[in-house]
N, C-alpha and C positions, 0 to 999 in steps of 0.2 A: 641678189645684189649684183644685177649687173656694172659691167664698167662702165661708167658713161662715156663715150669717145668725142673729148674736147678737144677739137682740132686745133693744131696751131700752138698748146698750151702744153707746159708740162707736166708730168702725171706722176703720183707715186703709187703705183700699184700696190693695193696688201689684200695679198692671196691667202682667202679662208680655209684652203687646204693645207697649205704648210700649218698655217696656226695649229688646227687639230691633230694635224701629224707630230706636232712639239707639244701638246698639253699628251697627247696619248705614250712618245715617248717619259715623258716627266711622270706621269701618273705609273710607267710599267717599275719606275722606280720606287715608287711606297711599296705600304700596305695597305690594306683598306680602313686601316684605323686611323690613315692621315690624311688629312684635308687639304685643298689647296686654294693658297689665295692666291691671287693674281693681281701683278704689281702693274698698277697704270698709272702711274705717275709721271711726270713732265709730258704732260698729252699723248700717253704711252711709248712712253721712249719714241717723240717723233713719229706715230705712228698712227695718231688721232685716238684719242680714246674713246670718243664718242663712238666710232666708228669700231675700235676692237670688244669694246664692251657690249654692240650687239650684235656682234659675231659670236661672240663667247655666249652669250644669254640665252641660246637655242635652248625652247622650253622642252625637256625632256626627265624624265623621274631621276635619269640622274644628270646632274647638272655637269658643265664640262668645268667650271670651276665652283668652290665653295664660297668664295668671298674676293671682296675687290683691294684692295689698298691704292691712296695716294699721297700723297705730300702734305697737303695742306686743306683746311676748308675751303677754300675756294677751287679748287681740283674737285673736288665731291661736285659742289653745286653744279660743277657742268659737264658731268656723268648722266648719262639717261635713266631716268626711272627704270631701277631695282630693287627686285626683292631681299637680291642679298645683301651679306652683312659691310659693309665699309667702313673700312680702318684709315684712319688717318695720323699719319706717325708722328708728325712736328708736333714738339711737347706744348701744354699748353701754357702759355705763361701769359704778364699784364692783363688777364681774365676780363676786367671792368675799362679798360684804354679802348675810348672812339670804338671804329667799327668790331674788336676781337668778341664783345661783350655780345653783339647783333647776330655775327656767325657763331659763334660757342651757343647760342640760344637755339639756331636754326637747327645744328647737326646733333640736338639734346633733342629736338622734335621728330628728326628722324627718326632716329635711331643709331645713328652713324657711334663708333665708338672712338672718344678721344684719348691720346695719350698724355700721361702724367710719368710727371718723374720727382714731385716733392709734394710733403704736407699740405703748403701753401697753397699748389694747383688743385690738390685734391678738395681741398676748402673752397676757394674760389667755384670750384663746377660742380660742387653739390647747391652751394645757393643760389648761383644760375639757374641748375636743375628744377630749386623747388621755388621761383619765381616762375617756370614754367610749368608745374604740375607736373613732372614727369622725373623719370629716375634713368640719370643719364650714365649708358656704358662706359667704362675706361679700363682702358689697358695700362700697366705699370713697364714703363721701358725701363731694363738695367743693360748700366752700364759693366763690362765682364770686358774690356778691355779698346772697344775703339777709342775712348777718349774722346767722344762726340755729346752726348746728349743721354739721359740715361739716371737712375741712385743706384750709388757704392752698395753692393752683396750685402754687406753687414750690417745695412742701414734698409734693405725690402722688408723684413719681416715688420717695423714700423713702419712703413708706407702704407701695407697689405693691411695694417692693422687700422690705421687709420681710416683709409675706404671701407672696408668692413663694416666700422662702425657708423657710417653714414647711410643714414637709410635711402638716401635721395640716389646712394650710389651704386654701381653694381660692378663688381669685377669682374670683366668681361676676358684677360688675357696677363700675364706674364710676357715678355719679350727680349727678344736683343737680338745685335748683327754682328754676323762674322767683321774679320778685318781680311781674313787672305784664304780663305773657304777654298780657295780653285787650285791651291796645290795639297794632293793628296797627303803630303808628309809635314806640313806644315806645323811646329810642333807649336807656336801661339794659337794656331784653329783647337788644338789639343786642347790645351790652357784652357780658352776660353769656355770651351766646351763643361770640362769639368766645372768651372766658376757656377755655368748657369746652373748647369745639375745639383750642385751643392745648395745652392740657393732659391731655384726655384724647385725642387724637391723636399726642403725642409722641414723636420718631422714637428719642428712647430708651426710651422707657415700652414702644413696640412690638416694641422689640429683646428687650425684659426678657422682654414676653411669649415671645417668639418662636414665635408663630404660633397660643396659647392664646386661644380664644372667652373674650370677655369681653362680658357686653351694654355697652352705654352709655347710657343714657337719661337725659332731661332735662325733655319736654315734657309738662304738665298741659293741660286741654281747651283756655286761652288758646291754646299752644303748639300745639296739635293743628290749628286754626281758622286761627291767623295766622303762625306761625313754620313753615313745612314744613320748616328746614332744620333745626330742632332736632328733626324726628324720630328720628331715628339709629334705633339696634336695635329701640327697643321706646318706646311711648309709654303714657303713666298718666293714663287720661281719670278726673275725680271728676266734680263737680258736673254736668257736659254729661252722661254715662252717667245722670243721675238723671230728665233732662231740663230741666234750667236751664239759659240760656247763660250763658258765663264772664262777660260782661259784668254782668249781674246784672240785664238787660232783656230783654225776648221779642224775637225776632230772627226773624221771618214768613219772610227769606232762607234762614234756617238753621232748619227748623222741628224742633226737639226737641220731645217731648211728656213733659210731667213725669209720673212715672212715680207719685206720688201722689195719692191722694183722699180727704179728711180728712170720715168723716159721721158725725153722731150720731140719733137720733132729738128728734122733738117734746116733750120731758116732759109738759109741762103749757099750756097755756093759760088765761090771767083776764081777763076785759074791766077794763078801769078809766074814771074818767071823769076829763074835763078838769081838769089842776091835779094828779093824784094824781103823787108822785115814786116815782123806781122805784130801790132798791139804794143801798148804803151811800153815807153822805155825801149821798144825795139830788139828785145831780149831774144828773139827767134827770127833767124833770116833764112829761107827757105834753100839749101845746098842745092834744087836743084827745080824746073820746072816743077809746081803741081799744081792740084785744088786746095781750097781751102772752103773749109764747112763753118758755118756761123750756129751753135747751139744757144736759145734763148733761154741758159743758165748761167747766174754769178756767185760772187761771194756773196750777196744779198741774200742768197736762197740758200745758201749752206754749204756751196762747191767751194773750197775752201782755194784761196789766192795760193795756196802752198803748193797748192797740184800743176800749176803753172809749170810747163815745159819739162812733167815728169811722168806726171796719168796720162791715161790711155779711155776714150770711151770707147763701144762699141757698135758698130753698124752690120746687121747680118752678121752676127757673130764673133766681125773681124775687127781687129782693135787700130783704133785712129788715135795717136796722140795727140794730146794736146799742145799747142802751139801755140808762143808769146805768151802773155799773162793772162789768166783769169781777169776779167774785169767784172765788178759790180751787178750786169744783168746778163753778159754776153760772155761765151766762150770759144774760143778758136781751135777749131781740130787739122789734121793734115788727112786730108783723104787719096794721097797720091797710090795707096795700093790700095784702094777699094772703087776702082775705075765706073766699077757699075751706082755707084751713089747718087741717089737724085733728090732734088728739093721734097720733102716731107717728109722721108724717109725716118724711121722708129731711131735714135739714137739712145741706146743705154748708158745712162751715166752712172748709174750705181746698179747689179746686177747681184740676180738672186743666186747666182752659182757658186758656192762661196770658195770655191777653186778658180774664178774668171779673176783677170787680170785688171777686171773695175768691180770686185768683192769690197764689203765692207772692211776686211780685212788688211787686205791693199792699199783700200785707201786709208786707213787708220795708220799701218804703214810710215806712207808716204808723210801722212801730216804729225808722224811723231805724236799719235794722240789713241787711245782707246774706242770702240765701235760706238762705244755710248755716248759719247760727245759730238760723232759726228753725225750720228741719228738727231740726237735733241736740237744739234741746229739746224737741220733743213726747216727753209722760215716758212712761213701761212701762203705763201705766191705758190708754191708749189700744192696741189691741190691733191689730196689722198684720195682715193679710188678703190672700193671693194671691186675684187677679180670677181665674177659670178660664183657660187658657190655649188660645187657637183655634186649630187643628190651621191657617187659613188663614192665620195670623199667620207661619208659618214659613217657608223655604224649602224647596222640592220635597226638596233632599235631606234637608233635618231632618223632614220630616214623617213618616217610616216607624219613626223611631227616638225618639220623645216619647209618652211615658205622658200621655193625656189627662185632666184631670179627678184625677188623686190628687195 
């Protein structure tokens, strides 16, 4: 998978190396009794899922994930043909409304597993099910304390019972999500924790089963990092898999590498002289002769207006702030200490070193905002790009079976 080098245009690099360096960090955390699915959701946290989902897919006896997750049916549908399993969390509800009725049909033909959280849904997608001939996976989401989506503890073992007794249906999982997993002392992670054990361990619930595999899973990278006992069956790394820690701070202990590299080229270069202001409203006047650099990013594409006369990009290393306001397609840097800059020149606007002073980190920062928010909004202008993948990057046994370079 080489990069393709689109001149003139900007690029988001996602390096197949860091990826496996973060699935292999996450995996030295189980045991080999736990599974791991991999959250691609909102087109992988910004990261193109098309794209990390066949990075991830390298066919090898052992696979580098166990299973996929997304948001929605319509997220699945535009995931590349997989063997693995796919979860899709949003509960299912109005089952037979317009188009729900068409996708709930389609991801029963899969195989994809839906989530439920009441009777009613569980009713609804068994006779979907059996107007398609087939017997369609569900996972039971419980609610154990986000207050999002999910059935009340003391109301699963009627849920459980209920799919059970549908033959069209198969219980494919148990579920729930942390609320604050990323601090180790967190005593509601505790709570919760105990909630789900209680309940999804239930020595009636196991009876029901009698002796039917059900995953269980609860833990997201917090969880993965600080909670071991909420591993159970299978764990769902997001943001840590991207290389961000859950904490939303670089963690040198725990060294993930973000698996992004956000660059554009140089557009333009203009000298200007002391006094002139640079960009709407005027908000930067330049204290003394310089350059000024034109990068072909805006708020359009996800470099957020906030950054405006506070971030910093980077050319060779060195850091150019930014100057006047972020506009819509266009950004203004001061290149007055980087003498040697010249038109095309590699500018990083988001940088994989999650210690650089244009880290996700920094700029989450800056925008009073969390790393996740500012990944999902980098918009479709910006064009994502596999690094080539090094045949060294892999494990001895992955290396005979990975197509280099395409």
């Amino acid at each position: 998978m080489d990069a393709i080098q689109t001149l003139g245009e900007p690029r988001a690099l996602i390096h197949a190396e860091a990826l496996l360096h973060n699935l292999r960090l996450l995996r030295g955390h189980l045991t080999a009794a736990t599974s791991l699915c991999a959250i691609v959701k909102a087109d992988a946290y910004g990261h193109d899922a098309s794209l990390i989902c066949q990075l991830l897919q390298v066919s090898t006896p052992n696979p580098l994930v166990d299973a996929l997750a997304v948001a929605n049916i319509d997220e699945a549908v535009k995931l590349p043909p997989t063997a693995l399993p796919v979860l899709i969390f949003r509960p299912v509800e109005n089952s037979f409304l317009g188009r729900q009725r068409t996708r709930i049909e389609q991801a029963i033909r899969r195989g994809w597993t839906l989530t439920i959280c009441s009777p009613e849904a569980a009713e609804d997608v068994s006779r979907i099910a059996l107007t398609c001939q087939k017997r369609a996976n569900v996972q039971i989401m419980l609610d154990t304390g986000m207050t999002r989506s999910g059935v009340a503890p003391d109301r699963l073992n009627a849920l459980a019972d209920s799919v059970l007794r549908k033959p069209a249906l198969k219980l494919w999982g148990l579920c729930s999500h942390f609320a604050a997993s990323e601090s180790p002392t967190d005593p509601f992670t505790a709570e919760q924790l105990q909630r789900f054990n209680i309940a999804a361990y239930d020595p009636q619930l196991a009876a029901a089963l009698g002796g039917q595999n059900v995953v269980r899973h609860l833990a997201n990278s917090g969880g993965i990092f600080y909670w071991p006992p909420s591993h159970h069956d299978m764990v769902r790394p997001g943001i840590s898999l991207y290389g961000v820690d859950p904490t939303c701070k670089p963690n040198m202990d725990r060294a993930l590498r973000p698996v992004m590299k956000w660059t554009a080229p140089l557009l333009l270069i203009r000298p200007v002289e002391a006094g002139t202001g640079v960009g709407y409203g005027q908000t930067w006047h330049a204290p003394a002769a310089t350059r000024i650099g034109l990068v072909p990013v805006g708020y359009a594409d996800g470099y957020r207006r906030s950054f405006s006369n506070r971030a910093v990009m980077l050319i060779n290393g060195k850091p150019a702030p930014v100057v006047g306001r972020v506009s819509m397609d266009l950004t203004t840097i001061d290149l007055g200490r980087i003498p040697e800059a010249m038109i095309g020149d590699e500018v990083t606007i988001l940088d994989d070193d999650p210690l650089s002073a244009a880290s996700i980190y920094q700029l989450a920062r800056l925008a009073d905002t969390i790393p996740y928010e500012l990944f999902c909004g980098i918009g479709p202008r910006i064009q994502r790009v596999a690094v080539k993948v090094a045949a060294e990057a892999f494990p001895a046994e992955y290396q005979a079976q990975i197509e280099l370079g395409n």
